[in-house]
C-alpha positions as semicolon CSV with decimal commas, in nm:
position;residue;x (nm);y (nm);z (nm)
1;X;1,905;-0,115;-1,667
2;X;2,198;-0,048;-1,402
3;X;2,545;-0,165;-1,447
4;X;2,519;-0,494;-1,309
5;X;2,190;-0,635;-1,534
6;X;1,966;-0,555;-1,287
7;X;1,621;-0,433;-1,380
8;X;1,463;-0,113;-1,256
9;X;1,064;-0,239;-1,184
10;X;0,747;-0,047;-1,303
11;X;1,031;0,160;-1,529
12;X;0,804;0,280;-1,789
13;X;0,521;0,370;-1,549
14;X;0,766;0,549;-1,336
15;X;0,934;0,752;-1,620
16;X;0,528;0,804;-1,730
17;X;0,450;0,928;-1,395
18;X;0,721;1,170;-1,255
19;X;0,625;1,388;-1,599
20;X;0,981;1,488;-1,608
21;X;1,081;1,831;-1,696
22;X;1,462;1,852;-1,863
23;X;1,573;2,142;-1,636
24;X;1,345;1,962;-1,324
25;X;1,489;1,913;-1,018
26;X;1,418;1,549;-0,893
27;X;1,546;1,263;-0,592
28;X;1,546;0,914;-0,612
29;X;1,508;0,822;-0,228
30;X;1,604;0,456;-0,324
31;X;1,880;0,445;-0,540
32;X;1,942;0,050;-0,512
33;X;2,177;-0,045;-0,834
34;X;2,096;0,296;-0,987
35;X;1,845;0,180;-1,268
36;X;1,582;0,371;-1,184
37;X;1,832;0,700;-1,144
38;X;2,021;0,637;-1,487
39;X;1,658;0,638;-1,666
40;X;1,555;0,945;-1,494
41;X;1,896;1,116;-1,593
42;X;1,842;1,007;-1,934
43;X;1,537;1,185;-1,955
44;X;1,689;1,504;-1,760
45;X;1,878;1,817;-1,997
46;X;2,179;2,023;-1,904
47;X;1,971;2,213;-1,646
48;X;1,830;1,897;-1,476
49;X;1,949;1,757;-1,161
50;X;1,901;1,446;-1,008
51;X;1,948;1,345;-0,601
52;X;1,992;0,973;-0,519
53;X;1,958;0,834;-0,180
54;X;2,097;0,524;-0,056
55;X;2,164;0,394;0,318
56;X;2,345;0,114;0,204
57;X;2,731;0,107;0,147
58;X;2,702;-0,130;-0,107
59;X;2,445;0,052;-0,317
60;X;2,700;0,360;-0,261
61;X;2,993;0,171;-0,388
62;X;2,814;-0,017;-0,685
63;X;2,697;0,278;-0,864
64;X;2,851;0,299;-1,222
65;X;3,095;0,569;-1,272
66;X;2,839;0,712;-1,588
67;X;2,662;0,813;-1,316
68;X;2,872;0,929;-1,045
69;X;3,080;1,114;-1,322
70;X;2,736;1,282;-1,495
71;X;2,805;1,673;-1,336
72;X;2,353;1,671;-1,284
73;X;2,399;1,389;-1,061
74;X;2,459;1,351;-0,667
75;X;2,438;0,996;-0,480
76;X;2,442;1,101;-0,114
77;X;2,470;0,804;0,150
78;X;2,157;0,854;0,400
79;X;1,821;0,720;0,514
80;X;1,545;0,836;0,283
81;X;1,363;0,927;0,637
82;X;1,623;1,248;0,594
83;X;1,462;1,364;0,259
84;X;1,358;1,687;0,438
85;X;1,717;1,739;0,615
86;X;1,884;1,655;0,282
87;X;1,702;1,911;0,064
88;X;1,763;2,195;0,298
89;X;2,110;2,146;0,280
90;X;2,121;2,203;-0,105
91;X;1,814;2,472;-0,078
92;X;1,580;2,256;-0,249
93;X;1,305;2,226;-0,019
94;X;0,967;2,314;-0,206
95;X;1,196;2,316;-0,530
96;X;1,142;1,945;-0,618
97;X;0,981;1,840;-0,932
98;X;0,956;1,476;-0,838
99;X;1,023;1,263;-0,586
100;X;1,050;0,826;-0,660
101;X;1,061;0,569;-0,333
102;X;1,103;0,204;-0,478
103;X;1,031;0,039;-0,097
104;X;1,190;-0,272;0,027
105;X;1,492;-0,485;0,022
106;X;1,665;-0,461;-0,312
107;X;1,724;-0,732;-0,575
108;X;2,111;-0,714;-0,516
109;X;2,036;-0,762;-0,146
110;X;1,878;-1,037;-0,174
111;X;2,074;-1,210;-0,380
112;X;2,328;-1,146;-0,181
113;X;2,385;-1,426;0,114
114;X;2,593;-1,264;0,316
115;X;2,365;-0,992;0,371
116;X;2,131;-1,226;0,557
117;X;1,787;-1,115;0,403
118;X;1,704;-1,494;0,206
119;X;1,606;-1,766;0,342
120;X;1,703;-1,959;0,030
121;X;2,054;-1,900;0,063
122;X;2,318;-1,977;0,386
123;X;2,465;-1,626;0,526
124;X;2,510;-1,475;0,870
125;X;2,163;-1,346;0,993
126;X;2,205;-0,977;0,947
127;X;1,912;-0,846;0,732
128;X;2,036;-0,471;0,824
129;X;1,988;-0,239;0,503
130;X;2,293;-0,069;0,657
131;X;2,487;-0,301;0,788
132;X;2,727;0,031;0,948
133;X;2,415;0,104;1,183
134;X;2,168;-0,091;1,440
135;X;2,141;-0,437;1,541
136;X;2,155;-0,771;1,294
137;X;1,887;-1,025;1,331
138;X;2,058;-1,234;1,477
139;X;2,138;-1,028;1,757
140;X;1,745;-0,873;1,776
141;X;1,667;-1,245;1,816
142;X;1,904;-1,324;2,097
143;X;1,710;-1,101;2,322
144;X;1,360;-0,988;2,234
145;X;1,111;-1,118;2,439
146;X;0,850;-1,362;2,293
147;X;0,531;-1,154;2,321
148;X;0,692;-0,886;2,168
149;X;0,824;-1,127;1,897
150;X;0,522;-1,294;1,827
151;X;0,359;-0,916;1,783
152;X;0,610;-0,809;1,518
153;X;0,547;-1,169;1,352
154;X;0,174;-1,068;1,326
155;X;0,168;-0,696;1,282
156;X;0,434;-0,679;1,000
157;X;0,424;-1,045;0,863
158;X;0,088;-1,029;0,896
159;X;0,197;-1,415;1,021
160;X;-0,051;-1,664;1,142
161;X;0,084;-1,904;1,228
162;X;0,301;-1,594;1,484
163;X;0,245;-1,758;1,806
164;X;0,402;-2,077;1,725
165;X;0,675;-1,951;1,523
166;X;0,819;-1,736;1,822
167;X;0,762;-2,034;2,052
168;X;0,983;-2,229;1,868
169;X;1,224;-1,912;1,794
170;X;1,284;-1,875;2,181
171;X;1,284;-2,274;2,242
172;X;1,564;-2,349;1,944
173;X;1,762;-1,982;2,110
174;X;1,825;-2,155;2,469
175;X;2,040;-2,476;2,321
176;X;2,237;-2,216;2,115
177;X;2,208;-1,898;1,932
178;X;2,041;-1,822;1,611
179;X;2,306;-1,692;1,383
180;X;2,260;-1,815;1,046
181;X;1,925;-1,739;0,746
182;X;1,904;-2,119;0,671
183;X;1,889;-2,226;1,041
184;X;1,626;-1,964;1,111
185;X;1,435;-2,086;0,804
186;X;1,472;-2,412;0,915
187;X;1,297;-2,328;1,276
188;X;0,988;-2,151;1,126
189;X;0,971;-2,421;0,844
190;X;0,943;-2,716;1,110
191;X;0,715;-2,490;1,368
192;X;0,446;-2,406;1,065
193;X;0,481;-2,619;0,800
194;X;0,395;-2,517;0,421
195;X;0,092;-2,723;0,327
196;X;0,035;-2,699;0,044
197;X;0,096;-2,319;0,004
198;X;0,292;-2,179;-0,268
199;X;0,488;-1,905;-0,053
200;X;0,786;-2,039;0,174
201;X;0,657;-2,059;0,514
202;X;0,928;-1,856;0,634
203;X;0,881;-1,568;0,400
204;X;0,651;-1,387;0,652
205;X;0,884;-1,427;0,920
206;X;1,158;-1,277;0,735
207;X;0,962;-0,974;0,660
208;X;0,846;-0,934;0,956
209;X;1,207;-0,935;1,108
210;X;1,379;-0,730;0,872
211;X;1,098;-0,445;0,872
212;X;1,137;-0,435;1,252
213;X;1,506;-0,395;1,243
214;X;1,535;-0,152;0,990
215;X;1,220;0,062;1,094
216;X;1,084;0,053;0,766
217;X;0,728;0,164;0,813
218;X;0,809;0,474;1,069
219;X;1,083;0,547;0,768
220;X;0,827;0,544;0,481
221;X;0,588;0,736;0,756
222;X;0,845;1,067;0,795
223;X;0,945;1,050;0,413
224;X;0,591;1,045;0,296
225;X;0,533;1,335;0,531
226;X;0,846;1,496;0,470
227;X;0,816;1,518;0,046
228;X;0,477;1,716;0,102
229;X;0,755;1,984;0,193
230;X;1,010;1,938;-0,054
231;X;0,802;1,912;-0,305
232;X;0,719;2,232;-0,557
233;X;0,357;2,287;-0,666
234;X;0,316;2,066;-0,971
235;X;0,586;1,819;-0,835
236;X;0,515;1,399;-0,876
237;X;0,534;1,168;-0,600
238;X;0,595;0,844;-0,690
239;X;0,630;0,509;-0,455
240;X;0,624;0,138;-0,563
241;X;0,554;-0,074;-0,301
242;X;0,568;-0,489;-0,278
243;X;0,401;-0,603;0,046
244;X;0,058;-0,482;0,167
245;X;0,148;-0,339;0,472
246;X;0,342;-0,021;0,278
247;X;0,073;-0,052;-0,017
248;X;-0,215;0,046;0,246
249;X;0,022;0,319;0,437
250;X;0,124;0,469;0,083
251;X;-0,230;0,431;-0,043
252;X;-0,433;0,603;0,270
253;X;-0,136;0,870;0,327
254;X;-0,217;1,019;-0,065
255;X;-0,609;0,928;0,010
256;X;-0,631;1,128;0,330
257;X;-0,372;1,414;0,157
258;X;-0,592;1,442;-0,152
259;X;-0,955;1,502;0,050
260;X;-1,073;1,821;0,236
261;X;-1,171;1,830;0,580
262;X;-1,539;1,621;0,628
263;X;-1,699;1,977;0,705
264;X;-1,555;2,160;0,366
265;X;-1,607;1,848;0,176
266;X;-1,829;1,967;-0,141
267;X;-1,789;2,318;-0,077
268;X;-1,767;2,554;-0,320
269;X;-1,524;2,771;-0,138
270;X;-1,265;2,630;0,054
271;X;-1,018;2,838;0,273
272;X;-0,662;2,782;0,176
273;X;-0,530;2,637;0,505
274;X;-0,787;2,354;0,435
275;X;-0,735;2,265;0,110
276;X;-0,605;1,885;0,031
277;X;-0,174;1,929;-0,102
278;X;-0,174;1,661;-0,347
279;X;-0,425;1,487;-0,602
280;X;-0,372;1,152;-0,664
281;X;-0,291;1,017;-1,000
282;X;-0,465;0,750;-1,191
283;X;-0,536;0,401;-0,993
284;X;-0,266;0,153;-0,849
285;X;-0,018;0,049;-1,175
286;X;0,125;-0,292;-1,137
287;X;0,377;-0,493;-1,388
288;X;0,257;-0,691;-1,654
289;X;0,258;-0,959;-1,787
290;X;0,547;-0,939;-2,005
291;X;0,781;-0,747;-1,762
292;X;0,674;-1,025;-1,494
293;X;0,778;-1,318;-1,686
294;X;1,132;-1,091;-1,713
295;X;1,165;-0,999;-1,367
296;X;0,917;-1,232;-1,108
297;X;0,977;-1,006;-0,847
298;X;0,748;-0,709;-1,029
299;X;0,451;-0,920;-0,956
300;X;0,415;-0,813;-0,648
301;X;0,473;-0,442;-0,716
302;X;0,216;-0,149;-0,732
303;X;0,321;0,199;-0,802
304;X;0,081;0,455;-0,671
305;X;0,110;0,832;-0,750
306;X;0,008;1,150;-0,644
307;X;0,062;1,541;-0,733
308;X;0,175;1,879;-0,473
309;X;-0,149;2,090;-0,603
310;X;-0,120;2,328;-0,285
């Protein structure tokens, strides 16, 4: 558990699945509130070394000084997308014993109001995982046209109800900017009501925004990519994802990375330029019961993994 009480999801499986070596070299591309990174460095001996990643300021600033202090440990403000650029630096690149993504907005972030990512709570509609860098919501919304809007509803809300919602998105916009979560919540909730379904009807919406702002998919894209370098032979990959769209881009990245070519496939002999770089480990894990009834936001998690082999 990090400083502040939050709790690290799928911890056990995670631990379970980077197979952690005490003198092992390993990066947490997500660092969020650090509980993820303190359990790994608990497992890690005087010659281990742990990486953390974070883009956001406030993950940067948060992290507990039995961390920051801990002489294995580096916390290095970046985009996970820069996993490749990052490892070079320190001469790490194929050195990597395991690599952990936790993907999507944090717990502390959402909590948060005035980092605009609920549409439970009033705050300014910003939504921007780095709120240093890029464009808010609010200012995405001001001028993005409505086909394009009602594509991003449906391609990473996987939204419905899309055409209506940015209909009414670029009707409420001409009487007076959209500036504020509840407001916006209040737009989708009136254009597609919930009826009877248990999910906010804004939820998708949300998503959908914040994954376009923050270029989440192309990001998990390169870093996916990018740890098949970084990693050594031997080395863990492991991602949890929460939404569907980065569950089927994790899960057919280590699918495709784990099979031969069609016309080697069931050879005996395989040359070495074609042969798959990772295995994949066990099935999809997600929370259980008892960790859901702690923390409801595991139910939606699934933590896939997958081994460097070549």
């Amino acid at each position: 558990m990090s400083s502040d009480g939050h709790v690290p999801v799928l911890l056990g499986p995670v631990l379970e699945g980077l197979r952690i070596k005490t003198d092992g070299n390993y990066v947490d591309a997500t660092f969020g509130r650090g509980g993820h990174s303190s359990a790994i460095l608990g497992e890690l001996g005087p010659g281990g070394r742990l990486i953390a990643i974070d883009r956001d300021p406030d993950a940067i600033r948060s992290a507990p000084d039995a961390l920051t202090n801990d002489p294995r440990f580096e916390l290095v403000r970046g985009r996970y997308a820069e996993l490749e650029a990052l490892m070079e630096e320190r001469e790490l690149n194929g050195k990597i014993d395991g690599i952990l993504l936790d993907l999507g907005v944090s717990s502390p972030q959402l909590d948060d109001a005035g980092r605009g990512f609920s549409f439970l709570r009033d705050g300014p509609l910003d939504m921007r995982m780095d709120p240093d860098a890029g464009v808010s919501a609010a200012e995405w919304l001001r001028t993005v046209d409505e086909q394009e809007l009602k594509r991003i509803l449906r391609r990473y809300g996987e939204e419905p109800q899309a055409a209506r919602i940015a209909r009414a998105i670029v009707d409420a916009r001409q009487a007076q900017p959209i500036t504020r979560t509840l407001e916006l919540a209040d737009i989708v909730e009136r254009a597609a009501p919930a009826r009877g379904q248990k999910k906010h009807p804004a939820t998708r919406t949300f998503q959908a925004i914040r994954i376009a702002i923050n270029d989440e998919l192309e990001e998990v894209e390169q870093v996916l990519d990018q740890a098949l370098r970084v990693l050594a032979t031997g080395g863990r990959l492991c991602v949890i994802a929460f939404h569907s769209l980065e569950d089927r881009l994790v899960k057919r990245f280590m699918r495709d990375r784990s099979r031969e070519p069609e016309q080697y496939r069931g050879l005996p002999d395989i040359p070495a330029e074609f042969r798959p770089p990772l295995k994949t480990i066990g099935k999809a894990v997600a929370a259980n019961d008892a960790e859901i009834a702690a923390n409801v936001r595991a139910r939606s998690a699934h933590l896939r993994i997958a081994e460097r082999i070549a």
